[in-house]
N, CA, C and O of each residue as an XYZ file, in Angstrom:
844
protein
N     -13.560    -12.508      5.995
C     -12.529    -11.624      5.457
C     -13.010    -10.990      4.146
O     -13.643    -11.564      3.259
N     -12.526     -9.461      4.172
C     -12.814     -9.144      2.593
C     -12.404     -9.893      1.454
O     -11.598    -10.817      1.568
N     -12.991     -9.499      0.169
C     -12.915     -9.817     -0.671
C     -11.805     -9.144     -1.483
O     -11.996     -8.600     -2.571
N     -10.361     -9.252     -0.709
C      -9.151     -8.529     -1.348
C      -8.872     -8.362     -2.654
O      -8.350     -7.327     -3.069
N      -9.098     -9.069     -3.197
C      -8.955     -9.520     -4.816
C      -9.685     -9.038     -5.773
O      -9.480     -8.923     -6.982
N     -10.760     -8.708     -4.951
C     -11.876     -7.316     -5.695
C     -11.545     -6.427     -5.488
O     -11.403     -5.796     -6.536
N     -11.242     -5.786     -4.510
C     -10.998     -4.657     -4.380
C      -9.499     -4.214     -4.910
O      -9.182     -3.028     -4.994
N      -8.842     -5.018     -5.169
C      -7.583     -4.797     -5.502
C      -7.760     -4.479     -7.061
O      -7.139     -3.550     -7.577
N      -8.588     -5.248     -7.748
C      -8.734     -5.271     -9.439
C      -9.558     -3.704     -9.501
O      -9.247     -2.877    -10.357
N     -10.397     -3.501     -8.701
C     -11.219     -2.385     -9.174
C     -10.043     -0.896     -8.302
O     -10.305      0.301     -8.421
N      -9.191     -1.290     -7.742
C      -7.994     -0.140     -7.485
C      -7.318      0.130     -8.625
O      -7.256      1.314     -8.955
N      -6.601     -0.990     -9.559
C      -6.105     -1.163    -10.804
C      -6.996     -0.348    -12.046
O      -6.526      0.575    -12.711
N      -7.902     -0.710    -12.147
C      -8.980     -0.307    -13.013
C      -8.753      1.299    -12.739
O      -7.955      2.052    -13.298
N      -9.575      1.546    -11.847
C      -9.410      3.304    -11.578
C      -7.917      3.934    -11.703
O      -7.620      5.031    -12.175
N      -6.946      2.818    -11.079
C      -5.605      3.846    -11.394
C      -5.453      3.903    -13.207
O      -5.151      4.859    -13.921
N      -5.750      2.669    -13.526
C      -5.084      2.957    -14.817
C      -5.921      4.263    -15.799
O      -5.436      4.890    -16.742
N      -7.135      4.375    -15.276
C      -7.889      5.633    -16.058
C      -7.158      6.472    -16.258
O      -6.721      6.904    -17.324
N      -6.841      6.968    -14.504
C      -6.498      8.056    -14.138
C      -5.105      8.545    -14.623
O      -4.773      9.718    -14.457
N      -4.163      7.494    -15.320
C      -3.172      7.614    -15.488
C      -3.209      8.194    -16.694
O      -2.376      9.054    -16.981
N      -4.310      7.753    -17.686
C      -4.692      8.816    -18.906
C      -5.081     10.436    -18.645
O      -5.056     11.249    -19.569
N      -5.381     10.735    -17.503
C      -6.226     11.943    -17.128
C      -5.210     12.830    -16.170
O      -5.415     13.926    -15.649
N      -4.045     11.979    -16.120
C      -3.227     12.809    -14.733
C      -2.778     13.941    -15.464
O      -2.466     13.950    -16.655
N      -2.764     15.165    -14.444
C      -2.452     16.794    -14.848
C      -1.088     17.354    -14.812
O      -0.573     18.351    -15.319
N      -0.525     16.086    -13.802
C       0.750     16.557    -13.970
C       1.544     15.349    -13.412
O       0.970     14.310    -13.087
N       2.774     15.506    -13.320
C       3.993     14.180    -12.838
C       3.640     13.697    -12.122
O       3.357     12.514    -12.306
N       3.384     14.446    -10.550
C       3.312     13.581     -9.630
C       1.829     12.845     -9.848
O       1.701     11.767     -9.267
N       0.818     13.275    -10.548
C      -0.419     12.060    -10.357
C      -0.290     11.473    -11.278
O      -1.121     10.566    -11.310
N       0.538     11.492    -12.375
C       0.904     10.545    -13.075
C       1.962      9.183    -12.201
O       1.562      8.031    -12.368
N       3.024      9.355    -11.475
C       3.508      8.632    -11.031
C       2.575      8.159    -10.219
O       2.221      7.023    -10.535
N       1.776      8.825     -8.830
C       0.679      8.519     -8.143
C      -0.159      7.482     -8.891
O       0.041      6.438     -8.270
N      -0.752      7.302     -9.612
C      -1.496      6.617    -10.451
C      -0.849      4.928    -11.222
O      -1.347      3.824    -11.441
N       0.401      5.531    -11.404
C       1.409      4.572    -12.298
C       1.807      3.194    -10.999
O       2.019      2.003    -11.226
N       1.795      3.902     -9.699
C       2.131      3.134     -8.900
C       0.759      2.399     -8.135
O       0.950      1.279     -7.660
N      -0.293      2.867     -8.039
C      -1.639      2.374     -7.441
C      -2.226      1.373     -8.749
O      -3.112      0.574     -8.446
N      -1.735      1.406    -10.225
C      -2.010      0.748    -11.256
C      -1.453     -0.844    -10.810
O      -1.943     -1.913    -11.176
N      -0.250     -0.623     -9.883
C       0.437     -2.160     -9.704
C      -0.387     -2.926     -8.251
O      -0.078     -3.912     -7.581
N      -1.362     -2.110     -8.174
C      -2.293     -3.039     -7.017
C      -2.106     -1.634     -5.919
O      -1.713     -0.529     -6.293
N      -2.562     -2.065     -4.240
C      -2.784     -1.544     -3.419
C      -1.083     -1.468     -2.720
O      -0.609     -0.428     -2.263
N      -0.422     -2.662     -2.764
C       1.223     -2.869     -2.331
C       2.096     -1.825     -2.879
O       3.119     -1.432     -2.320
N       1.452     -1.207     -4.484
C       2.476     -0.696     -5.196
C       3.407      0.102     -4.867
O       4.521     -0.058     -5.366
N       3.081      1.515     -3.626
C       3.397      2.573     -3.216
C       3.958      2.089     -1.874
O       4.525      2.997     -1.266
N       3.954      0.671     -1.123
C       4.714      0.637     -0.476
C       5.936      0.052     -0.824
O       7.001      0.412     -0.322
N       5.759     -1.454     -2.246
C       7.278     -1.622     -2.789
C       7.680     -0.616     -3.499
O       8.525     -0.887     -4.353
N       7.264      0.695     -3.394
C       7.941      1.825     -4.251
C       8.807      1.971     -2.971
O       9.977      1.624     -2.812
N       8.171      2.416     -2.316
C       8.947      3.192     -0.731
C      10.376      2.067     -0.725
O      11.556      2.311     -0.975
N       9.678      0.739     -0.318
C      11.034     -0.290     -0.293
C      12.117     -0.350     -1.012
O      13.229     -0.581     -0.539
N      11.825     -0.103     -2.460
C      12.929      0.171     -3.426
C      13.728      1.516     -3.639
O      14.795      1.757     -4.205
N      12.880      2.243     -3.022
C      13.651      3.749     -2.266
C      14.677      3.673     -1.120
O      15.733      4.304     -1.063
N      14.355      3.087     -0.513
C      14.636      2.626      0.647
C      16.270      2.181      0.735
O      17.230      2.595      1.384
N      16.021      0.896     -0.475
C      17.605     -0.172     -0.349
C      18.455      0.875     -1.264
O      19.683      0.784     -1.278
N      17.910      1.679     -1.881
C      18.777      2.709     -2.998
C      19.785      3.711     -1.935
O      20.915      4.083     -2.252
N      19.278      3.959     -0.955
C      19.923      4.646     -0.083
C      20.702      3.815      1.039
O      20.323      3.229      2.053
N      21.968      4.010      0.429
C      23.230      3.162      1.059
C      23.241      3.593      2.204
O      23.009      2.882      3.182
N      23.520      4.858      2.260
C      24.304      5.670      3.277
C      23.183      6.276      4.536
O      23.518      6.985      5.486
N      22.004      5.852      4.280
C      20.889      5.944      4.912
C      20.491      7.474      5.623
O      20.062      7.787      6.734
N      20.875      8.280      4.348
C      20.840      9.381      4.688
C      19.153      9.954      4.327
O      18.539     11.020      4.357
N      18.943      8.805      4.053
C      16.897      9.534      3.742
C      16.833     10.026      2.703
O      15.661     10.298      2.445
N      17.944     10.474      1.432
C      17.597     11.256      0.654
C      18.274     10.493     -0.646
O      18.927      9.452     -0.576
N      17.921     11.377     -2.072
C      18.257     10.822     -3.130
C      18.807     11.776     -4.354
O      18.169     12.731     -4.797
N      19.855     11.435     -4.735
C      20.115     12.211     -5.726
C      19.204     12.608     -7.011
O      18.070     12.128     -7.015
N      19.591     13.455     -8.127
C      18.500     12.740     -9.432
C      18.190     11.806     -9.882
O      17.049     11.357     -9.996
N      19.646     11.160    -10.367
C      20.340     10.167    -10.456
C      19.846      9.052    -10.047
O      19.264      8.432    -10.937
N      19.860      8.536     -8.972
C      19.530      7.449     -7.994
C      17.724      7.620     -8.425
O      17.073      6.694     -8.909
N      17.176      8.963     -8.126
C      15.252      8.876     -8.349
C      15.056      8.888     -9.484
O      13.859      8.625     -9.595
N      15.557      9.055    -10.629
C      15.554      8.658    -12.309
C      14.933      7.119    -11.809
O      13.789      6.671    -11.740
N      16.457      6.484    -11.460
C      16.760      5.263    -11.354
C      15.612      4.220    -10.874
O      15.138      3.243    -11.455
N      15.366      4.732     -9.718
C      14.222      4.019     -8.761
C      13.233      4.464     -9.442
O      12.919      3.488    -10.124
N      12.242      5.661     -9.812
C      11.264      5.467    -10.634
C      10.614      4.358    -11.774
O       9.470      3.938    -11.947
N      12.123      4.058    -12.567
C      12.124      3.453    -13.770
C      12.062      1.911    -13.207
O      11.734      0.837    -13.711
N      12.468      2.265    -12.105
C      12.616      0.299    -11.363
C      11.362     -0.327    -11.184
O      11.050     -1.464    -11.539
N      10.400      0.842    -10.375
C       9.735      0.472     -9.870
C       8.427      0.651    -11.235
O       7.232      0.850    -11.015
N       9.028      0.521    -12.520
C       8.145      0.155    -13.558
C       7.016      1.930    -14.392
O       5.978      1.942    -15.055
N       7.884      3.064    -13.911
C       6.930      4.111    -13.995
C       7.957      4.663    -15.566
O       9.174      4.521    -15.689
N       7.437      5.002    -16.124
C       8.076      5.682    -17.293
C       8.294      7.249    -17.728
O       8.162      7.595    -18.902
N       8.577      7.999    -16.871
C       7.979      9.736    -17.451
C       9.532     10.144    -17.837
O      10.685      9.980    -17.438
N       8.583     10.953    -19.151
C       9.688     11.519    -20.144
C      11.068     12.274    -19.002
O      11.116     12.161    -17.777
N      12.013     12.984    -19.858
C      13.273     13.249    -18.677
C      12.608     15.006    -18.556
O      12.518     15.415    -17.398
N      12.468     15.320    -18.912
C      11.673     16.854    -18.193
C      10.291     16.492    -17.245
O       9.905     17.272    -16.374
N       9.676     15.329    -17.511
C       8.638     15.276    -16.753
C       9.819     14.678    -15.004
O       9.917     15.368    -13.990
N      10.175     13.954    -15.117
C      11.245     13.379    -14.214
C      12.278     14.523    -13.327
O      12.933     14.257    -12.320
N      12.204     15.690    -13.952
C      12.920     17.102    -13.881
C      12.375     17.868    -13.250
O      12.900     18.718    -12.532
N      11.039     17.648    -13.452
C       9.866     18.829    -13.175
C       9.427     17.924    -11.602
O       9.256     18.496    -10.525
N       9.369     17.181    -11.711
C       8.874     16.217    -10.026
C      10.070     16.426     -9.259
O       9.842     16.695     -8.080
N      11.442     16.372     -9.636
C      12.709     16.599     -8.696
C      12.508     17.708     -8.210
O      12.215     17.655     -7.016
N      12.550     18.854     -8.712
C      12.436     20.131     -8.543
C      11.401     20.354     -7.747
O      11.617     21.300     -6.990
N      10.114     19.743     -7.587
C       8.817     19.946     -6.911
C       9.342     19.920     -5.327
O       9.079     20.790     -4.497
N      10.306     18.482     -5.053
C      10.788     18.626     -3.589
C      12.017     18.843     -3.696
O      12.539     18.774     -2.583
N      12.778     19.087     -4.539
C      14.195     19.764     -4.504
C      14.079     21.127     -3.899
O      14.812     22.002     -4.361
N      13.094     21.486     -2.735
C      12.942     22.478     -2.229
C      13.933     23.903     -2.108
O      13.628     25.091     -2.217
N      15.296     23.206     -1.825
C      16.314     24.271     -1.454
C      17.403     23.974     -2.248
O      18.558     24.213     -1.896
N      16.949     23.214     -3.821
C      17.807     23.652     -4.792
C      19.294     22.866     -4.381
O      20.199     23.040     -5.198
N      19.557     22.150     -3.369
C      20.985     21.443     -3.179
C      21.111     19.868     -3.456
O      21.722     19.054     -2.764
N      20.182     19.568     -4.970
C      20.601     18.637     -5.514
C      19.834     16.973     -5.486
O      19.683     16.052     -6.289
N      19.551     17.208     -4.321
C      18.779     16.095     -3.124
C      17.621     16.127     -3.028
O      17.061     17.194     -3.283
N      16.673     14.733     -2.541
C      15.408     15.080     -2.389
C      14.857     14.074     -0.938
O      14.952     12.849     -0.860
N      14.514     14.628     -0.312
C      13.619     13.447      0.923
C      12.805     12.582      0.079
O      11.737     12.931     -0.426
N      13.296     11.558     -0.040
C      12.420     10.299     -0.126
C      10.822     10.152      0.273
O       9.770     10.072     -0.361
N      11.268     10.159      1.883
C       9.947     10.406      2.947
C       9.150     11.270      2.478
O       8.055     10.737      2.301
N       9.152     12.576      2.124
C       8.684     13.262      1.974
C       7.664     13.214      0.254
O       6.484     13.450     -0.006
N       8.872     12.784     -0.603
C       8.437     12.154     -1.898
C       6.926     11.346     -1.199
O       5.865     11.868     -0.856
N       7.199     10.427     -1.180
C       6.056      8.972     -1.081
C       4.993      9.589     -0.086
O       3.845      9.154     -0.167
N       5.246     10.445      0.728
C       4.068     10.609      1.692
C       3.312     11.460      0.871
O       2.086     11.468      0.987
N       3.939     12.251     -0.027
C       2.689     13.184     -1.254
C       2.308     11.704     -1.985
O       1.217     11.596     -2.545
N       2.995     10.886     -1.961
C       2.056      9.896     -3.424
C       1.580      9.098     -2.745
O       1.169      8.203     -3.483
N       1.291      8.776     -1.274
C       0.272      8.023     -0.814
C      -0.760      8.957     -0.673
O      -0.685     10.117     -0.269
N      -2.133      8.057     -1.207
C      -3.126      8.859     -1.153
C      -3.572      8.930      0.725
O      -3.372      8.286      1.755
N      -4.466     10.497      0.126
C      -4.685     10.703      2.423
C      -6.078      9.890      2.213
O      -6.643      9.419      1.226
N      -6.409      9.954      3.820
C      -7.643      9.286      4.103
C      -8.118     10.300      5.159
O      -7.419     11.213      5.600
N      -8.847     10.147      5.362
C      -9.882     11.354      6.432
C      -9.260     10.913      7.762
O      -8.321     10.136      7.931
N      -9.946     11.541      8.617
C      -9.489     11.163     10.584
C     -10.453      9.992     10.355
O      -9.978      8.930     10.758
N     -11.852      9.882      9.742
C     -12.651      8.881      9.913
C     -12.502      7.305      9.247
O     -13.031      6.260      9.624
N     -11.702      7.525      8.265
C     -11.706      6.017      7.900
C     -10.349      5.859      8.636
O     -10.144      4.655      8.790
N      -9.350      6.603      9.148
C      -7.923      6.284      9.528
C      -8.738      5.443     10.825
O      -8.663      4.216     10.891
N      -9.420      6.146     11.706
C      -9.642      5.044     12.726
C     -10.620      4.256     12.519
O     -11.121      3.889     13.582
N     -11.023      3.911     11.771
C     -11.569      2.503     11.310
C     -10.331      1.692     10.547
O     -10.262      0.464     10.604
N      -9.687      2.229     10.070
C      -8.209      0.860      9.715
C      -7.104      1.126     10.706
O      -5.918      0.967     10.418
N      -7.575      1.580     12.005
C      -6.470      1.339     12.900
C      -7.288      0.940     13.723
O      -6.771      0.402     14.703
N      -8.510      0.998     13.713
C      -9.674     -0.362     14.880
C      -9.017     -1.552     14.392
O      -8.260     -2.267     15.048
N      -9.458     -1.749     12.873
C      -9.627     -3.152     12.291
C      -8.169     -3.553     12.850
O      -8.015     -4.579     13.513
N      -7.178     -2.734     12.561
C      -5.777     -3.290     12.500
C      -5.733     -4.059     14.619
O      -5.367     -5.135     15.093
N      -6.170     -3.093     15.087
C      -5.820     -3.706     16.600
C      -7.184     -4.704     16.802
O      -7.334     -4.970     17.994
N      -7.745     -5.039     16.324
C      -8.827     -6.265     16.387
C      -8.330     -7.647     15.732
O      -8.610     -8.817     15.991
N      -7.261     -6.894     14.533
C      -6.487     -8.305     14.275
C      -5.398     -8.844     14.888
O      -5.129    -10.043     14.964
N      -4.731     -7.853     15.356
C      -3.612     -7.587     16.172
C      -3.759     -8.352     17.520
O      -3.708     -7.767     18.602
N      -3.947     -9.726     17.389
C      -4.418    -10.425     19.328
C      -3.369    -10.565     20.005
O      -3.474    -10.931     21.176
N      -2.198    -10.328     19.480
C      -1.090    -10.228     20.502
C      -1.118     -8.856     21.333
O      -0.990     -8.763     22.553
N      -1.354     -7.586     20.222
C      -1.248     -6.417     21.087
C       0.518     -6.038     20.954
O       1.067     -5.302     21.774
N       1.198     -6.625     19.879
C       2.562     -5.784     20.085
C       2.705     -5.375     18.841
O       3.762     -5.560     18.238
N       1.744     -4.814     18.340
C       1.593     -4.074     16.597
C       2.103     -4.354     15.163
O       2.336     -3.642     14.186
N       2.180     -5.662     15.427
C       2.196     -6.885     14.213
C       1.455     -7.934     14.022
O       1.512     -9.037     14.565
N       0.873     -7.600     13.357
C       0.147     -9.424     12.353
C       0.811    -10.075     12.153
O       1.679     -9.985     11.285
N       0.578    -11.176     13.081
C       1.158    -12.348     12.291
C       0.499    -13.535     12.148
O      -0.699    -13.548     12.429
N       1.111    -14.687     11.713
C       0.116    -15.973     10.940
C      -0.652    -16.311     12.237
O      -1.857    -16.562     12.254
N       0.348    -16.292     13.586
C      -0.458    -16.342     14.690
C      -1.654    -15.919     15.030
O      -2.699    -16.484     15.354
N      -1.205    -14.441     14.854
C      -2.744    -13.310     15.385
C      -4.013    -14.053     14.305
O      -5.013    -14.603     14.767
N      -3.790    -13.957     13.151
C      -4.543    -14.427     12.164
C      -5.470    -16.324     12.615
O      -6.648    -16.648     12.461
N      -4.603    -16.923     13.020
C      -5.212    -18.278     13.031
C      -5.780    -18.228     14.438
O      -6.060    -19.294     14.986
N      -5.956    -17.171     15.014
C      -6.712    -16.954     16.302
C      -8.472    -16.556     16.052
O      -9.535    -16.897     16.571
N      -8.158    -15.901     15.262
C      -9.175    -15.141     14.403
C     -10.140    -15.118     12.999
O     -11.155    -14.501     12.674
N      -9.342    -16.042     12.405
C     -10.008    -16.770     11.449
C     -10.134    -18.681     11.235
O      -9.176    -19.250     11.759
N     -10.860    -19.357     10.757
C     -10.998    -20.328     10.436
C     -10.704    -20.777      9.271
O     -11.686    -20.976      8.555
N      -9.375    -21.082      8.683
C      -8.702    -21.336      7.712
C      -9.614    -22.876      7.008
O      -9.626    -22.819      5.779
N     -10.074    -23.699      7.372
C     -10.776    -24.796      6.865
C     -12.024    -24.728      6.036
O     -12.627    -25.534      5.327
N     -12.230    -23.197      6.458
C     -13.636    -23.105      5.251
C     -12.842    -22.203      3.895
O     -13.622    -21.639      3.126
N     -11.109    -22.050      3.566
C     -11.243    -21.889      2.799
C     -10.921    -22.576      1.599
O     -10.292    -23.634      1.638
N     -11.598    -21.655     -0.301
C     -11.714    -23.033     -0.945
C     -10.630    -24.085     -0.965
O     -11.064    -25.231     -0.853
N      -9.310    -23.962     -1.081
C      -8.052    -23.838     -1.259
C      -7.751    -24.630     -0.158
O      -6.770    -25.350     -0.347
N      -8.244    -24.724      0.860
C      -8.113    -25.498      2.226
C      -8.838    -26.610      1.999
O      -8.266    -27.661      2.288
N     -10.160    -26.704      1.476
C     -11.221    -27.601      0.967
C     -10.254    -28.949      0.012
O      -9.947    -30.121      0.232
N     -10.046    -27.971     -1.085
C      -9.575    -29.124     -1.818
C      -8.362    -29.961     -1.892
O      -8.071    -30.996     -2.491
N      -7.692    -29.083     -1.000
C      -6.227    -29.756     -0.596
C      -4.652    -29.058     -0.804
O      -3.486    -29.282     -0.478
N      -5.434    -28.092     -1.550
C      -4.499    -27.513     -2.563
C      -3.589    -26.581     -1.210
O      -2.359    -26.605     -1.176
N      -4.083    -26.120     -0.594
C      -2.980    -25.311      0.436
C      -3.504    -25.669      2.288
O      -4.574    -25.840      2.873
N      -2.545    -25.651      2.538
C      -2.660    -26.006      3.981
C      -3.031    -24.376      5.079
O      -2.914    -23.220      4.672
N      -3.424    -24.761      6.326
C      -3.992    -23.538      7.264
C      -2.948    -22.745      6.923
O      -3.058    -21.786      6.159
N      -1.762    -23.150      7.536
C      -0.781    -22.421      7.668
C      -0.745    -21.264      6.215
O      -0.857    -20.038      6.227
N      -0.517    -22.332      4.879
C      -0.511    -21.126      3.972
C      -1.601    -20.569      3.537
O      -1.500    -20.018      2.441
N      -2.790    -20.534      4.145
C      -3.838    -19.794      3.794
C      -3.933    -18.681      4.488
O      -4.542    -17.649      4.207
N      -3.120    -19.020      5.668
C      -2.995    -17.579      6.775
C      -1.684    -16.685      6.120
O      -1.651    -15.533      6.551
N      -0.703    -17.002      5.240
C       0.259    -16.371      4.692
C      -0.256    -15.595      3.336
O       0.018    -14.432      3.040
N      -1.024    -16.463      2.621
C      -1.589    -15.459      1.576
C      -2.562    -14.291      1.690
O      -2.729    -13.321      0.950
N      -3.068    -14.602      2.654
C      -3.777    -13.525      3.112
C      -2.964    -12.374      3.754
O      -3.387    -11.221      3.664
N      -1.862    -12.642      4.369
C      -1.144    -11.870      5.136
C      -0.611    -10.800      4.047
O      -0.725     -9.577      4.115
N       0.036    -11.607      2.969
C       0.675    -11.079      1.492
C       0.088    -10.024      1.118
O       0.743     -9.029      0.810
N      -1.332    -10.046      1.074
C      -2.161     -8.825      0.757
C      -1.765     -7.500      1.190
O      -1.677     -6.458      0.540
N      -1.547     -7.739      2.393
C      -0.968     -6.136      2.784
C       0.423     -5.910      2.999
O       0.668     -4.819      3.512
N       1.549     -6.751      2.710
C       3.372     -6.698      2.330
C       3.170     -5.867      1.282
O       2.250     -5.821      0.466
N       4.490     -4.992      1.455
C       4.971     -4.606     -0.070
C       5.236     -5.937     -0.954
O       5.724     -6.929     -0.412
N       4.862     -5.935     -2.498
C       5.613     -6.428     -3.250
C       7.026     -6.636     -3.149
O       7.841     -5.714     -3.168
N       7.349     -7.987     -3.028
C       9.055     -8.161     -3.270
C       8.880     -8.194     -2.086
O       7.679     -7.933     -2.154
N       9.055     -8.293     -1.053
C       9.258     -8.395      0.217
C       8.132     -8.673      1.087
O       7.360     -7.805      1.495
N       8.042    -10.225      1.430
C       6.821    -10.757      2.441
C       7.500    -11.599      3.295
O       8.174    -12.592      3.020
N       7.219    -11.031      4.495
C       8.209    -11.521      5.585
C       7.126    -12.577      6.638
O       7.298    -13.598      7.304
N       6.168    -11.824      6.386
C       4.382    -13.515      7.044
C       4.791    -12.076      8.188
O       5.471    -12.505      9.120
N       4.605    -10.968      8.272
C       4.777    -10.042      9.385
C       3.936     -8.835      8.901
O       4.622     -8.215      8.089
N       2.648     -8.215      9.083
C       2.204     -6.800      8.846
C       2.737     -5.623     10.085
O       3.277     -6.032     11.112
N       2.564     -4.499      9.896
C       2.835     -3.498     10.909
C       1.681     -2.721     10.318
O       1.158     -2.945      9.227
N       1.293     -1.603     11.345
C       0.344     -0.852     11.104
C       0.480      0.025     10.001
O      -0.433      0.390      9.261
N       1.681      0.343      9.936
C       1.902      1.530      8.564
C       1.697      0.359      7.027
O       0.956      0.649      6.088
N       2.370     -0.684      7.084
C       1.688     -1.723      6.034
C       0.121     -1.773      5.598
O      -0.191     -1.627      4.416
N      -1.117     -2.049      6.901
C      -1.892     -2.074      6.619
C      -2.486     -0.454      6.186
O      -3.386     -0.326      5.356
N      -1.895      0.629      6.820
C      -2.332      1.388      6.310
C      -2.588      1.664      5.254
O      -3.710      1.751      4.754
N      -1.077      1.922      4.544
C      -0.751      2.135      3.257
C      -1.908      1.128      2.403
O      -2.643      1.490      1.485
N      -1.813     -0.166      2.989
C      -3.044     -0.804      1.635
C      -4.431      0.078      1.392
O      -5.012      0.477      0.383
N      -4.670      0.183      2.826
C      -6.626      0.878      2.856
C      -6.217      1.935      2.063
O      -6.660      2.083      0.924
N      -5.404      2.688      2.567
C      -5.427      4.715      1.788
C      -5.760      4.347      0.266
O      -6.592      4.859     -0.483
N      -4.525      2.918     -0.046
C      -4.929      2.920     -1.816
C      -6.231      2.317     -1.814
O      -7.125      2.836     -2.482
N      -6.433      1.323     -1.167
C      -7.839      0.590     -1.525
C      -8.887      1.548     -1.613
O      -9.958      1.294     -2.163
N      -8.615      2.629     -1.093
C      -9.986      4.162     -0.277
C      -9.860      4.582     -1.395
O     -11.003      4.845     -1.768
N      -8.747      4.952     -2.645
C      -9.065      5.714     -3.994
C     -10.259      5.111     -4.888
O     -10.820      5.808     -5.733
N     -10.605      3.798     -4.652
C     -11.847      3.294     -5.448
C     -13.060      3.111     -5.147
O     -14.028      2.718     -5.798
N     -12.839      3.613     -3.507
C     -13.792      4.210     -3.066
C     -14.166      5.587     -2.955
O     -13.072      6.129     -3.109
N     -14.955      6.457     -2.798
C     -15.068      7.949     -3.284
C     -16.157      8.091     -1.846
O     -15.966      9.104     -1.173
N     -17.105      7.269     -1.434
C     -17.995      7.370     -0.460
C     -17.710      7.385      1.238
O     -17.852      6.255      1.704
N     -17.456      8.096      1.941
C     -17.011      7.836      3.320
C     -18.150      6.669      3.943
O     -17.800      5.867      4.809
N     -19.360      6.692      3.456
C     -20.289      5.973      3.965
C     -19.869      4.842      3.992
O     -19.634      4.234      5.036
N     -19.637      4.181      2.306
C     -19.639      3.072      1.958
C     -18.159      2.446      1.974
O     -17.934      1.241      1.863
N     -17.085      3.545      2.144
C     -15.926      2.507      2.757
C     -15.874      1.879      4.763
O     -15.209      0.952      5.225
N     -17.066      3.050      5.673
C     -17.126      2.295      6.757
C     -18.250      1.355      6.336
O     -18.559      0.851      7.415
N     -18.804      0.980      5.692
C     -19.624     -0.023      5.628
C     -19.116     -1.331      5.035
O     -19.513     -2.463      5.311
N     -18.253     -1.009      4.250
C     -16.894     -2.112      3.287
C     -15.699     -2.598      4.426
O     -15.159     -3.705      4.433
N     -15.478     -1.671      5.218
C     -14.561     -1.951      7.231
C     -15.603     -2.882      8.026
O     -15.293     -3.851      8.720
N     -16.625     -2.500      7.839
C     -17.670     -2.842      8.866
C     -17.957     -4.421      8.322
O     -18.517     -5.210      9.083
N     -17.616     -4.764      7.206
C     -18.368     -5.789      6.505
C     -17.487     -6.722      6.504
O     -17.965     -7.855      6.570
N     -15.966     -6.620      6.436
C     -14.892     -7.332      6.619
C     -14.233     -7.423      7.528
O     -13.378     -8.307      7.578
N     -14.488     -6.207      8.915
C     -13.943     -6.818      9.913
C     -15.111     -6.964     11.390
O     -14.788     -7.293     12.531
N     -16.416     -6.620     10.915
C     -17.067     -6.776     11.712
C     -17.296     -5.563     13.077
O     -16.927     -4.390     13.019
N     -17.881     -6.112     14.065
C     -18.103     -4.472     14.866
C     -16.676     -4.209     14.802
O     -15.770     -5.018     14.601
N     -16.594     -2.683     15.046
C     -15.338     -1.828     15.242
C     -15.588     -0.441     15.976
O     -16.429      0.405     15.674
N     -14.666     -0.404     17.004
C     -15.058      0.593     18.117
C     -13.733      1.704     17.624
O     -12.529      1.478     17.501
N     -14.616      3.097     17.391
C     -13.723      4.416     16.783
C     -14.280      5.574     17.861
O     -13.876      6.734     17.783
């Protein structure tokens, strides 16, 4: 298995640069949220998510003030003004959520997308498009790890912390879905810059992969 924990610190590292260098709101928020690890932009989505009672998909100012500031991002109230307005497209007050977060997840090419949707159905041994501790203890050997060694955690929770890696923050259910693992790679792919060397970083952690 990769080395999640690296790659997660050197995601942090680069967001927080970038958060000095961002040109405008949204890569400032973009940045503010990839600063809280690779999860960040999906417990953003989640906390978007429960804000909307009425499950109408959308959000007032009000309510995206709100959830911004929750989810730990700070921009002045004109900078906060100036991002509403960006998808306040037709001016009636409201904003798609969906639409919000899919600009602040970073994209990934056609080429690394199917290399983290190989890896994802190679982990996937059930075949019904969830990870779980199951698929995982099919597939890995929990006894060589250190943590397993010394006593300190059992198979079972060595297959859950690993799982954690790709949950939103605040919410780990021991369940991935493909849009979960996605969302981690796209952020993990900002600290990478090389198409080469992120299929070689796929290739290295999940072994052959057919694209």
């Amino acid at each position: 298995m990769a080395d999640m924990g690296k790659l997660n610190e050197e995601l942090k590292a680069k967001a927080n640069v970038n958060k000095s260098h961002a040109k405008n709101p949204l890569e400032l928020v973009q940045a503010s949220f990839l600063a809280r690890g690779a999860s960040g932009i999906k417990g953003a989505s989640r906390r978007f998510r429960i804000m909307d009672d009425d499950r109408s998909k959308s959000l007032s100012f009000d309510e995206f003030s709100k959830g911004i500031r929750e989810v730990g991002v700070h921009l002045k109230k004109d900078q906060e003004i100036e991002l509403f307005r960006l998808f306040d497209r037709d001016n009636q007050g409201t904003i798609d959520f969906d639409e919000f977060l899919r600009a602040i997840q970073p994209k990934m090419s056609d080429r690394r997308r199917k290399l983290v949707e190989a890896a994802f159905i190679k982990m996937d041994k059930s075949g019904d498009g969830v990870v779980t501790v199951k698929d995982i203890a099919m597939s890995y050997n929990a006894k060589n790890h250190p943590k397993y060694l010394n006593g300190e955690w059992t198979e079972t929770k060595v297959y859950q912390e690993y799982l954690k890696t790709f949950e939103a923050e605040g919410h780990v259910d021991g369940c991935v879905t493909l849009e979960e693992f996605m969302s981690y790679y796209a952020s993990i792919g900002c600290s990478i810059d090389n198409d080469a060397y992120f299929d070689l970083m796929m290739r290295n952690s999940w072994g052959d992969l057919v694209v």
